[in-house]
mmCIF file of the N, C-alpha and C atoms, coordinates in Angstrom:
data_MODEL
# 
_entry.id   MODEL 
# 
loop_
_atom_site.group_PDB 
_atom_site.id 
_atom_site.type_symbol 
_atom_site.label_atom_id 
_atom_site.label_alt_id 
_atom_site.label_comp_id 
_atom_site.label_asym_id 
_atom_site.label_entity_id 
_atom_site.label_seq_id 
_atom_site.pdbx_PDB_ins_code 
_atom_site.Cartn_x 
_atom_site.Cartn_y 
_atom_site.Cartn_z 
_atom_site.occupancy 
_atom_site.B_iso_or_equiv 
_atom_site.pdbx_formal_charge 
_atom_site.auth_seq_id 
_atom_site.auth_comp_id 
_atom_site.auth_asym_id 
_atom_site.auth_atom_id 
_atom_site.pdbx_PDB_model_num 
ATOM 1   N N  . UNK A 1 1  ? 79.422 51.215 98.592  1.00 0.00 ? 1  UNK A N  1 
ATOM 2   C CA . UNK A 1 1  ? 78.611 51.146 99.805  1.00 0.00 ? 1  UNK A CA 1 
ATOM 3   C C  . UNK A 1 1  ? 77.822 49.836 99.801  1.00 0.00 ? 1  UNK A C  1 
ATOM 4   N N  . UNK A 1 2  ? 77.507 49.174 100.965 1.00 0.00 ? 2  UNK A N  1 
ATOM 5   C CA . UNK A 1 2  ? 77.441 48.200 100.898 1.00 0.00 ? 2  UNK A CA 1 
ATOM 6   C C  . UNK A 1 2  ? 75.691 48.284 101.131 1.00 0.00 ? 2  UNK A C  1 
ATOM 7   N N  . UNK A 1 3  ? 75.063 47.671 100.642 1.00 0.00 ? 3  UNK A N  1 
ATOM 8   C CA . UNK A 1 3  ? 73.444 47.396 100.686 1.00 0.00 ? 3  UNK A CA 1 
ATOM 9   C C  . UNK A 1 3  ? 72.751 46.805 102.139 1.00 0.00 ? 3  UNK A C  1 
ATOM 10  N N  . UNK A 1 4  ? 72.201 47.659 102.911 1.00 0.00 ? 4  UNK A N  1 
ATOM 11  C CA . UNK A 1 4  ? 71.355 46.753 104.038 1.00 0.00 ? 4  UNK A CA 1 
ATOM 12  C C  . UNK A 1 4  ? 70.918 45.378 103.993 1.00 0.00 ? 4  UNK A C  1 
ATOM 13  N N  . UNK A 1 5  ? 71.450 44.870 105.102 1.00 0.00 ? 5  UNK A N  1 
ATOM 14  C CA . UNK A 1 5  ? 70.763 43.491 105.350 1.00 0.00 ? 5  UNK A CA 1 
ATOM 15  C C  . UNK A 1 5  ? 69.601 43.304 105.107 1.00 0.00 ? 5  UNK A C  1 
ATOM 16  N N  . UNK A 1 6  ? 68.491 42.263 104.470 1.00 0.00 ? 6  UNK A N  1 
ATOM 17  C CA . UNK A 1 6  ? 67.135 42.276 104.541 1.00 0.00 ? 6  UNK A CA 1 
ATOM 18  C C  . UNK A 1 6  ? 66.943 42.104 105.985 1.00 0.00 ? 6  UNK A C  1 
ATOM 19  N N  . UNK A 1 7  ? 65.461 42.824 106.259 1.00 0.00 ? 7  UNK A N  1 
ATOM 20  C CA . UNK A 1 7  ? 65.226 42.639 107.701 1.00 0.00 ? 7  UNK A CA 1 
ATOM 21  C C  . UNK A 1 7  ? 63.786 42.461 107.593 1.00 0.00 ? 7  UNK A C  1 
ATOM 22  N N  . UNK A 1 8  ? 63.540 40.979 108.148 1.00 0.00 ? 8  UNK A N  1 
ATOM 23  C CA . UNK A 1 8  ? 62.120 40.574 107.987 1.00 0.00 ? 8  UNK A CA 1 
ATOM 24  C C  . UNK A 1 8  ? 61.003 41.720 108.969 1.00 0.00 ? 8  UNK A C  1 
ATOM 25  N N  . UNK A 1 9  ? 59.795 41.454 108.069 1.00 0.00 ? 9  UNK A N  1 
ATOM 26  C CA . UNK A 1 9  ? 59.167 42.682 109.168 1.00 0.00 ? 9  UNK A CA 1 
ATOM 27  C C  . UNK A 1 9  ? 58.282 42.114 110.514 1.00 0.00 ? 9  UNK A C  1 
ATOM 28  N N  . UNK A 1 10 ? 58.180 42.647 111.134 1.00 0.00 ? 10 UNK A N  1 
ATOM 29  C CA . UNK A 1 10 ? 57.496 42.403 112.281 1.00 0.00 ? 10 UNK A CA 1 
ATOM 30  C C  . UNK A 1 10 ? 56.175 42.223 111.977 1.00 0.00 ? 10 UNK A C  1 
ATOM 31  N N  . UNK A 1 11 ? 55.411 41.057 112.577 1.00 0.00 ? 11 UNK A N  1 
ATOM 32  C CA . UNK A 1 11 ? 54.040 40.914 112.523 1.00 0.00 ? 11 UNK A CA 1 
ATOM 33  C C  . UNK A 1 11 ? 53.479 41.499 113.615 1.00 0.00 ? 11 UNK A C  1 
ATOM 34  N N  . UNK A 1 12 ? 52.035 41.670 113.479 1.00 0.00 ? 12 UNK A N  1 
ATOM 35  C CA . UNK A 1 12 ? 51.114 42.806 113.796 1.00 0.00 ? 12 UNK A CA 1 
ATOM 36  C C  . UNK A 1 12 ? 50.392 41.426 114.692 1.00 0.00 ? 12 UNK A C  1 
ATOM 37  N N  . UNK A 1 13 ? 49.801 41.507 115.690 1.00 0.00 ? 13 UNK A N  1 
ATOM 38  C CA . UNK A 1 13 ? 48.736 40.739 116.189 1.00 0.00 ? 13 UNK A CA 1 
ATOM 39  C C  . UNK A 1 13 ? 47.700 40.131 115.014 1.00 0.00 ? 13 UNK A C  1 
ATOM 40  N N  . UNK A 1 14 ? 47.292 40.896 114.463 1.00 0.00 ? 14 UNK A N  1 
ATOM 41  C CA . UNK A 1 14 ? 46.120 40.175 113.128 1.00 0.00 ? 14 UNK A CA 1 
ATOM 42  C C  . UNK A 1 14 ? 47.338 39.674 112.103 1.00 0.00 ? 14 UNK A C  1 
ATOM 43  N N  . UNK A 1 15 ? 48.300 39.658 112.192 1.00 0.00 ? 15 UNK A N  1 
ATOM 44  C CA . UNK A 1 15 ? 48.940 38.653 111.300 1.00 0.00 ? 15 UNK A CA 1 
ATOM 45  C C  . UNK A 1 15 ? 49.334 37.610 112.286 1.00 0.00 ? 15 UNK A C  1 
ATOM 46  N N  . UNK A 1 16 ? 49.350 37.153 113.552 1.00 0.00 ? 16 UNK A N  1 
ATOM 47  C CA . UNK A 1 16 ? 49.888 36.207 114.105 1.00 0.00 ? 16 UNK A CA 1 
ATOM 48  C C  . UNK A 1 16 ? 48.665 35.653 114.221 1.00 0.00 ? 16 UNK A C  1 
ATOM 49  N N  . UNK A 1 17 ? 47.532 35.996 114.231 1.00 0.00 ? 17 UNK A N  1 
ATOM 50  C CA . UNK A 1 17 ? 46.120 35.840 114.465 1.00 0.00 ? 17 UNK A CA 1 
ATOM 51  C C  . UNK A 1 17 ? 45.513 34.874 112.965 1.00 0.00 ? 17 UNK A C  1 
ATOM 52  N N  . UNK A 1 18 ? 46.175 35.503 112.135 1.00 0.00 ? 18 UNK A N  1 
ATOM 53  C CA . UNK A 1 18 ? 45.607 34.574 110.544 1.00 0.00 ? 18 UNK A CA 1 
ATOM 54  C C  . UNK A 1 18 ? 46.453 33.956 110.911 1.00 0.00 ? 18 UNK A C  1 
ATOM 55  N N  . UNK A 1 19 ? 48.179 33.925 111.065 1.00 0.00 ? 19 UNK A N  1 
ATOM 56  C CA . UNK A 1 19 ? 48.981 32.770 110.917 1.00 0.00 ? 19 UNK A CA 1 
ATOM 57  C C  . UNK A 1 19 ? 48.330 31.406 111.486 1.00 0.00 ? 19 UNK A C  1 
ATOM 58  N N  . UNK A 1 20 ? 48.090 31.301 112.870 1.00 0.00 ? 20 UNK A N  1 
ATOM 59  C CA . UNK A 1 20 ? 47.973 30.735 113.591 1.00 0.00 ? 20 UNK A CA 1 
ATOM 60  C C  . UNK A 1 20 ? 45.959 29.866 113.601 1.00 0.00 ? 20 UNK A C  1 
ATOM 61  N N  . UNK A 1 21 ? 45.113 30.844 112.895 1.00 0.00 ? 21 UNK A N  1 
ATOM 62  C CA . UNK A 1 21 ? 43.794 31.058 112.628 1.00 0.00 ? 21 UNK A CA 1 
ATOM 63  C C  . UNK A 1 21 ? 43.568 30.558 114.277 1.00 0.00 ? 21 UNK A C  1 
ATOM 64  N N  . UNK A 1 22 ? 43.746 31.870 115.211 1.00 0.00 ? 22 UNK A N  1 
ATOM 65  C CA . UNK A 1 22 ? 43.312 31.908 116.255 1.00 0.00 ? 22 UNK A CA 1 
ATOM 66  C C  . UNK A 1 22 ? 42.634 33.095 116.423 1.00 0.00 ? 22 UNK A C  1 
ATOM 67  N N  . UNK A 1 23 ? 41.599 33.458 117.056 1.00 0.00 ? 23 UNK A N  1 
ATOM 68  C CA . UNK A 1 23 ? 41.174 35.294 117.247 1.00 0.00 ? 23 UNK A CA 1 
ATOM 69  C C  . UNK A 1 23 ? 42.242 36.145 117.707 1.00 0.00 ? 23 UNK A C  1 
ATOM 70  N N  . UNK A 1 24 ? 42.045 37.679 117.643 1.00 0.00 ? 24 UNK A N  1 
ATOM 71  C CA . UNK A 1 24 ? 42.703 38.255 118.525 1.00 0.00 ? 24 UNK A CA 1 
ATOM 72  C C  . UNK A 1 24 ? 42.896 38.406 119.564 1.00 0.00 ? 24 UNK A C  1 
ATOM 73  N N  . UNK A 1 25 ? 41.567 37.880 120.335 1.00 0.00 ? 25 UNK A N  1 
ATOM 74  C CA . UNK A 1 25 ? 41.228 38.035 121.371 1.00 0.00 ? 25 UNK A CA 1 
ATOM 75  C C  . UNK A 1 25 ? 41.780 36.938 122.421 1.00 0.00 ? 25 UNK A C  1 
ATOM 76  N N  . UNK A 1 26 ? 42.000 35.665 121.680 1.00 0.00 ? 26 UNK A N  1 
ATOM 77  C CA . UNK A 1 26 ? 42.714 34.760 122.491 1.00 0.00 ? 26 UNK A CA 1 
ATOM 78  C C  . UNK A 1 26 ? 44.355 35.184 122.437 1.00 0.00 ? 26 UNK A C  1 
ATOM 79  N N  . UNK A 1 27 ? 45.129 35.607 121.819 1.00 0.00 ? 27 UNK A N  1 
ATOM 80  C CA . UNK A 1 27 ? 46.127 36.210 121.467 1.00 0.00 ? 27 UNK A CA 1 
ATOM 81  C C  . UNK A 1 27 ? 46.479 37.116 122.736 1.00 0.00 ? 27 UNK A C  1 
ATOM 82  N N  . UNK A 1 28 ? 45.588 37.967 122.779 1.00 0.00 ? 28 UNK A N  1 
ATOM 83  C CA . UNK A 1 28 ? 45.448 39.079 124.185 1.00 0.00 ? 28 UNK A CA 1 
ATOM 84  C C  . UNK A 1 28 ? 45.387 37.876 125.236 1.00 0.00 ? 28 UNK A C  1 
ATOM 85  N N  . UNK A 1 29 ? 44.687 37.130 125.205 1.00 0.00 ? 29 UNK A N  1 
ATOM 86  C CA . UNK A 1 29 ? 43.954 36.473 126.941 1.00 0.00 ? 29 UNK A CA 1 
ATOM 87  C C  . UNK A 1 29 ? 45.137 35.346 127.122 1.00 0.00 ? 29 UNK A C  1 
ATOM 88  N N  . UNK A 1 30 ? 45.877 34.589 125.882 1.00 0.00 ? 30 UNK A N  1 
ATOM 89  C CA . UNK A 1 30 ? 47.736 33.895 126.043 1.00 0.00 ? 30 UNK A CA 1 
ATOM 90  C C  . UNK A 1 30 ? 48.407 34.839 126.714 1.00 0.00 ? 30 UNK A C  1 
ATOM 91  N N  . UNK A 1 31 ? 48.713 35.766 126.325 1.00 0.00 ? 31 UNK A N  1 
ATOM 92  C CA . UNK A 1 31 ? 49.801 37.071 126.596 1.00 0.00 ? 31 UNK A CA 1 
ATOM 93  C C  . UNK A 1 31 ? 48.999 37.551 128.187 1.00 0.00 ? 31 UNK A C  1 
ATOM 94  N N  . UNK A 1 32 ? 47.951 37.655 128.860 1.00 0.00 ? 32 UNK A N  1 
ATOM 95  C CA . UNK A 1 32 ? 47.856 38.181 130.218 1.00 0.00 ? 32 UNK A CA 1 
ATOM 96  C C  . UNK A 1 32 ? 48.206 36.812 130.980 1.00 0.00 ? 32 UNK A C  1 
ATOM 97  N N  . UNK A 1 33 ? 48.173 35.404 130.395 1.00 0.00 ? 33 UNK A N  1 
ATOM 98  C CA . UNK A 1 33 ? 48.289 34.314 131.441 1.00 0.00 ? 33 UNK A CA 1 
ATOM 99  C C  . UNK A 1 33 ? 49.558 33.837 130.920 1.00 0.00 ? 33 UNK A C  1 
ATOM 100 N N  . UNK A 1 34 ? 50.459 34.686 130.501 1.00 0.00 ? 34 UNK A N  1 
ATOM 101 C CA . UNK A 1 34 ? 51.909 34.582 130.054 1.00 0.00 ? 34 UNK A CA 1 
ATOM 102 C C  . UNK A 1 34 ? 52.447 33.403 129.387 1.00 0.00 ? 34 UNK A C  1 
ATOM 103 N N  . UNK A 1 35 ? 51.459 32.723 128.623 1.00 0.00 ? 35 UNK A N  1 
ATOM 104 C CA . UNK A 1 35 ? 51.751 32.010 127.322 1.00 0.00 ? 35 UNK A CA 1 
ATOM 105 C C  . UNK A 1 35 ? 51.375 32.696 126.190 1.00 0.00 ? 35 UNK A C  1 
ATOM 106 N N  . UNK A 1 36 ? 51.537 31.667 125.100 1.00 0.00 ? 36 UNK A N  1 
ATOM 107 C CA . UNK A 1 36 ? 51.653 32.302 123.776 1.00 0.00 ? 36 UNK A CA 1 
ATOM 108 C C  . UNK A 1 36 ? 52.841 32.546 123.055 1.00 0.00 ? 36 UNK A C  1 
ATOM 109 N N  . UNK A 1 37 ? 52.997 32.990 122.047 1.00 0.00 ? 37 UNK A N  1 
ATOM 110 C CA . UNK A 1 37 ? 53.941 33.469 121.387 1.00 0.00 ? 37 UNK A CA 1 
ATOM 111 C C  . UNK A 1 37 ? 54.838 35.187 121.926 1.00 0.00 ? 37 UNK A C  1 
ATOM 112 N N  . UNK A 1 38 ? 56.091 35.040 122.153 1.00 0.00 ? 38 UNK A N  1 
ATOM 113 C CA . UNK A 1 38 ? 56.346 36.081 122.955 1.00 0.00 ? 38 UNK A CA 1 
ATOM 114 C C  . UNK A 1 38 ? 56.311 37.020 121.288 1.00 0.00 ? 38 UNK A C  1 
ATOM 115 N N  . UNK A 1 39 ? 55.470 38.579 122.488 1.00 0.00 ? 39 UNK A N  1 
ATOM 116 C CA . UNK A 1 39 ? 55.634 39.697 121.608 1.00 0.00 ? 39 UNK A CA 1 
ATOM 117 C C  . UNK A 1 39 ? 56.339 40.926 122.875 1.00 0.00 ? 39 UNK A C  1 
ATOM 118 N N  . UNK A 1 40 ? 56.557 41.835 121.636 1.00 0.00 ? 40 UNK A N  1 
ATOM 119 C CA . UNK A 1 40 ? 57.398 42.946 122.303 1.00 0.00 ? 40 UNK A CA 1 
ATOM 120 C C  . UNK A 1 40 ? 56.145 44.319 122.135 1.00 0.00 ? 40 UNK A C  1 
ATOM 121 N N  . UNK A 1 41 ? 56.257 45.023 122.962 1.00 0.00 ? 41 UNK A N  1 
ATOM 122 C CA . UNK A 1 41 ? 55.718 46.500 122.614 1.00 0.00 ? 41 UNK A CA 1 
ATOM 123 C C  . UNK A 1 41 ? 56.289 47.448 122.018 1.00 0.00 ? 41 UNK A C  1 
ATOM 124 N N  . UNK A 1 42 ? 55.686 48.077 120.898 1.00 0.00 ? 42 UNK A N  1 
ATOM 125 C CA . UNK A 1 42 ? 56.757 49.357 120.023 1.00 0.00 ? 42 UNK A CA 1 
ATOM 126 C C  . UNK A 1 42 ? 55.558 50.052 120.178 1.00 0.00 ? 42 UNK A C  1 
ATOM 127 N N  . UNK A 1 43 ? 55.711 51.177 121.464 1.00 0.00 ? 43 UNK A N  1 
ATOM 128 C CA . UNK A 1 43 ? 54.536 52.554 121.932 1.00 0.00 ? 43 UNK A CA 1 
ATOM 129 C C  . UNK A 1 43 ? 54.047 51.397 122.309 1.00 0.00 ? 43 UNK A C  1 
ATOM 130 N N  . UNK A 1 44 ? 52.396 51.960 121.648 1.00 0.00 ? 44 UNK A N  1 
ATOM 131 C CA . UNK A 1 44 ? 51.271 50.832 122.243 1.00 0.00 ? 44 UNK A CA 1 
ATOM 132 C C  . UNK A 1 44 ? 50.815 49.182 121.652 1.00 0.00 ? 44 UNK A C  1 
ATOM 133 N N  . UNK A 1 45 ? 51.458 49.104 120.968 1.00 0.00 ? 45 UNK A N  1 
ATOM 134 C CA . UNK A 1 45 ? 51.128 48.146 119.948 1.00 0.00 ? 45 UNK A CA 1 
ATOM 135 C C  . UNK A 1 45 ? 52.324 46.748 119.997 1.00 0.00 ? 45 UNK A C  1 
ATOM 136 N N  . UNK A 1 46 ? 51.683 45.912 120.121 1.00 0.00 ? 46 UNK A N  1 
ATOM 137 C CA . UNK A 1 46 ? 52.159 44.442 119.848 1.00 0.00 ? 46 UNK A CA 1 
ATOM 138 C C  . UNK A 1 46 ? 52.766 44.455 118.650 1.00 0.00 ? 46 UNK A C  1 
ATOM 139 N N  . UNK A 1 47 ? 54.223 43.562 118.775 1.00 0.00 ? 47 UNK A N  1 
ATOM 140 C CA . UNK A 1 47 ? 54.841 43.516 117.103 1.00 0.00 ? 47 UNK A CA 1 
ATOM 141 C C  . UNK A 1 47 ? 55.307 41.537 117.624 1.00 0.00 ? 47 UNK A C  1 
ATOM 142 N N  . UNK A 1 48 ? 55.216 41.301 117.012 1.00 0.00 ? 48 UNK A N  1 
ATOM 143 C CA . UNK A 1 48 ? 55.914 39.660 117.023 1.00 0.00 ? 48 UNK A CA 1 
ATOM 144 C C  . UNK A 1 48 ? 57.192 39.476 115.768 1.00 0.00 ? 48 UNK A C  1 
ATOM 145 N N  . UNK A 1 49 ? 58.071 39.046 116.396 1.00 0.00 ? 49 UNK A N  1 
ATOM 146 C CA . UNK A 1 49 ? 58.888 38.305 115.150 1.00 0.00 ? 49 UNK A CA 1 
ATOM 147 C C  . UNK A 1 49 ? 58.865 36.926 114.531 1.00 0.00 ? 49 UNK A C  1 
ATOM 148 N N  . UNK A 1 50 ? 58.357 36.790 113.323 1.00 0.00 ? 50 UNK A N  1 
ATOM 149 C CA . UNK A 1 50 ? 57.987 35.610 112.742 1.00 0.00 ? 50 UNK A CA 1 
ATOM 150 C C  . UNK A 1 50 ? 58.700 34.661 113.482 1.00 0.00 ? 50 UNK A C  1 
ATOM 151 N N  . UNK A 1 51 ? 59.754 34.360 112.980 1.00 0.00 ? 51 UNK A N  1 
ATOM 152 C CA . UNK A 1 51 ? 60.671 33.359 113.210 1.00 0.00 ? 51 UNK A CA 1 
ATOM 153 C C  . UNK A 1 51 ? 60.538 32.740 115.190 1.00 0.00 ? 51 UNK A C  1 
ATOM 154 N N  . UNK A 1 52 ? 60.318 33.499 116.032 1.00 0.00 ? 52 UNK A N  1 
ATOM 155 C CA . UNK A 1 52 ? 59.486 33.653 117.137 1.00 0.00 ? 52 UNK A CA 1 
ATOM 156 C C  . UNK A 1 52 ? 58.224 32.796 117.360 1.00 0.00 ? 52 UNK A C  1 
ATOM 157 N N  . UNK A 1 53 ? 57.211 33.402 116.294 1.00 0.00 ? 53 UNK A N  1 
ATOM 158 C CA . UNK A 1 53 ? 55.707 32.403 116.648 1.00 0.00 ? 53 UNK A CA 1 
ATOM 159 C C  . UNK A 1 53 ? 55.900 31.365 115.746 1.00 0.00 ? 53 UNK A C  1 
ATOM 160 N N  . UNK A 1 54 ? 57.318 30.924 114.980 1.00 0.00 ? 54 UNK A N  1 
ATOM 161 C CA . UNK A 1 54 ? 57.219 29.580 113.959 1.00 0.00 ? 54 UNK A CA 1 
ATOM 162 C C  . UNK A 1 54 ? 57.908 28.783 115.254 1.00 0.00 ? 54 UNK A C  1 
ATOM 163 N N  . UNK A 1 55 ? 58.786 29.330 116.205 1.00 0.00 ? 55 UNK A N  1 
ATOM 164 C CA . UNK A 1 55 ? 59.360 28.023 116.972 1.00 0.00 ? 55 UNK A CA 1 
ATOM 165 C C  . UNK A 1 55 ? 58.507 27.724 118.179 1.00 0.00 ? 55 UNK A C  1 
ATOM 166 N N  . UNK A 1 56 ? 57.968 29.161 118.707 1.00 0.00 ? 56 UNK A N  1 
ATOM 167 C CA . UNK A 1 56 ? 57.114 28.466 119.906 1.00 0.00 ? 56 UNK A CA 1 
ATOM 168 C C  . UNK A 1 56 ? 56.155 28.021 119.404 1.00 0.00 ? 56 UNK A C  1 
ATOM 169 N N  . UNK A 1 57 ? 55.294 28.110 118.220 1.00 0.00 ? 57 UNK A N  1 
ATOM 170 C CA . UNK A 1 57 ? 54.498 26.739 117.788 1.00 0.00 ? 57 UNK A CA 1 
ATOM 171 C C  . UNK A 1 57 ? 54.886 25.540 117.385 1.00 0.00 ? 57 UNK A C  1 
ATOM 172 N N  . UNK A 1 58 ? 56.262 25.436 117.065 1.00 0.00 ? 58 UNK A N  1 
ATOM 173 C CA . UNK A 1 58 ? 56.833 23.881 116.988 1.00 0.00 ? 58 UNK A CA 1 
ATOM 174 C C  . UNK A 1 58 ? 57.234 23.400 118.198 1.00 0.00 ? 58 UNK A C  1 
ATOM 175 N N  . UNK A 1 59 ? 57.173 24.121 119.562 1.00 0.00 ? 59 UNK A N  1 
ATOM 176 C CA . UNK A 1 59 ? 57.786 23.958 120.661 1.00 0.00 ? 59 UNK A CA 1 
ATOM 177 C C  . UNK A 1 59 ? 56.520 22.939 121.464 1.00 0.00 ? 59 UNK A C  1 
ATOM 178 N N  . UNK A 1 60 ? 55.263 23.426 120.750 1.00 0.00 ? 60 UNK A N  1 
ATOM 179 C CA . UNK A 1 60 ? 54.372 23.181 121.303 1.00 0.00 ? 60 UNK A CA 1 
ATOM 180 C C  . UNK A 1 60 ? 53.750 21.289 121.392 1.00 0.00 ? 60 UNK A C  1 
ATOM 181 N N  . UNK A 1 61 ? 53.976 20.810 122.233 1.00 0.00 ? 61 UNK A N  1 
ATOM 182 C CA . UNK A 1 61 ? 53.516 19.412 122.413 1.00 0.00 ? 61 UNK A CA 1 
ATOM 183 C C  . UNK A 1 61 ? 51.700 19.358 123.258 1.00 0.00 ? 61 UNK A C  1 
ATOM 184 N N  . UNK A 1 62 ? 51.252 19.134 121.749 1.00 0.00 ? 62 UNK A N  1 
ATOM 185 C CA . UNK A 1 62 ? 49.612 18.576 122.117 1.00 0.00 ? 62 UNK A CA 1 
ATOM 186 C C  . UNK A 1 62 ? 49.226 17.394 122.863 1.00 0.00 ? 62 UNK A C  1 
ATOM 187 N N  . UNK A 1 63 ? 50.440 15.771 122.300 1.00 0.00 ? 63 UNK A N  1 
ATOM 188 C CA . UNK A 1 63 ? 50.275 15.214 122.789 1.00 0.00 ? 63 UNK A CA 1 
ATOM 189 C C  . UNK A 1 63 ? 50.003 14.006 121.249 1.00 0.00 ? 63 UNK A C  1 
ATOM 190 N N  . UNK A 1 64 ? 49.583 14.788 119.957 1.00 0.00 ? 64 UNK A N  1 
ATOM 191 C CA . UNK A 1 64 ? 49.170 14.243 119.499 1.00 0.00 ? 64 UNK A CA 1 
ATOM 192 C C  . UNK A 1 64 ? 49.890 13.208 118.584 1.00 0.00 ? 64 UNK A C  1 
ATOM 193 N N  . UNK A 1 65 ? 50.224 12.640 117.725 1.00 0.00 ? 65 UNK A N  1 
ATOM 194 C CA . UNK A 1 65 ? 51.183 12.103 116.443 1.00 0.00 ? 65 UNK A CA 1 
ATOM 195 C C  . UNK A 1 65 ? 50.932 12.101 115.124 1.00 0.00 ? 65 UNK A C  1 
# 
């Protein structure tokens, strides 16, 4: 029998929140003005997939060098 794929786990809002060292609260107020890092709902709760908030933060142009 063959062994399950690893399957990275889903981050929680307070882990995209340390990743990023942004509050939660800006996290919530990205996501109602439909930026941010896309998350999905599982029930009531926000889940993000890493690999997800690593590209739309490299996607992201500040402007700076």
């Amino acid at each position: 029998m063959d062994s399950p794929a690893l399957i990275a786990p889903l981050w929680t809002i307070k882990d995209v929140s340390d990743y990023l060292r942004v509050p939660v609260q800006t996290l919530y107020s990205w996501r109602a003005q439909g930026s941010g890092p896309p998350a999905r709902r599982v029930g009531k709760h926000l889940r993000y997939r890493p690999d997800e908030v690593v590209s739309w933060l490299d996607s992201l142009d500040d402007g700076a060098a």
